[in-house]
N, C-alpha and C positions, 0 to 999 in steps of 0.2 A: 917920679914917685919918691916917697920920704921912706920906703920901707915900712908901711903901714899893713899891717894883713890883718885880715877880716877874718874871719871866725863865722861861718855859715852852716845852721842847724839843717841835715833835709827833713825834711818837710813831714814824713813818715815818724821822725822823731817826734818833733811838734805836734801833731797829732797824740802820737801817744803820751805824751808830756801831759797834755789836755782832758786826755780820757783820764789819767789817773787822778788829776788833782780836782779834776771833777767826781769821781769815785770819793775821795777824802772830804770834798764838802758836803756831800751827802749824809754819809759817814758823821761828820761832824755835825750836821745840823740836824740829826735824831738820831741820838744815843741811845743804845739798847738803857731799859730802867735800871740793869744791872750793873752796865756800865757806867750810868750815872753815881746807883748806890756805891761801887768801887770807890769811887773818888771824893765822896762825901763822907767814906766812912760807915755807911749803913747796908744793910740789910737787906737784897732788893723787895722782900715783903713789907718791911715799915715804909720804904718810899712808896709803892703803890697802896698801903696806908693813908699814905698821907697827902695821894696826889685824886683816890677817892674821897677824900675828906673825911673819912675816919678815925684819923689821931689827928692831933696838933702835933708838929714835933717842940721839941724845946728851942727856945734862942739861940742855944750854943749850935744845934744844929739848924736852924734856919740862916746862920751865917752862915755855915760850910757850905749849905747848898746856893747859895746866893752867890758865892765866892767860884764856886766850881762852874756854876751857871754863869757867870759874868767872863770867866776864864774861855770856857766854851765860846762866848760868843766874841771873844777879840780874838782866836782862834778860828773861826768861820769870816769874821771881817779882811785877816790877812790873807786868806785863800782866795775871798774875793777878790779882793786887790789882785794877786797875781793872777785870778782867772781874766780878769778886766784888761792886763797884759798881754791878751795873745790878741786882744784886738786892734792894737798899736802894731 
């Protein structure tokens, strides 16, 4: 032996590693509307507004919401990735 040590998670960990990052993509992959309006700056009544189709919103905020929405979902993509990891 070279003196090499391994580092072994039990198993009970890993599980629960799994439940939660599973709990977080959930989470992630549908945002309360209020949670969304937080992050875009709005109101949660203008976004359900604007998610019935009864306002437009302006440019400057269809970028934010674009940007938060696009944020969100590289966000759920690396969660994937590490959830795609317990099966390695």
């Amino acid at each position: 032996m070279t003196g090499v040590t391994y580092s072994v998670t039990p198993l009970h960990e890993t599980w629960r590693s799994m439940r939660r990052l599973i709990a977080l993509a959930l989470y992630t992959a549908s945002p309360t509307i209020e949670d969304l309006a937080r992050r875009v700056g709005l109101t949660s009544a203008a976004l359900r507004q604007y998610r019935l189709g009864r306002r437009t919103p302006s440019a400057e905020v269809a970028v934010r919401l674009a940007r938060a929405l696009r944020d969100q979902a590289r966000r759920l993509v690396a969660i994937a990735r590490r959830l795609e990891g317990f099966h390695t």
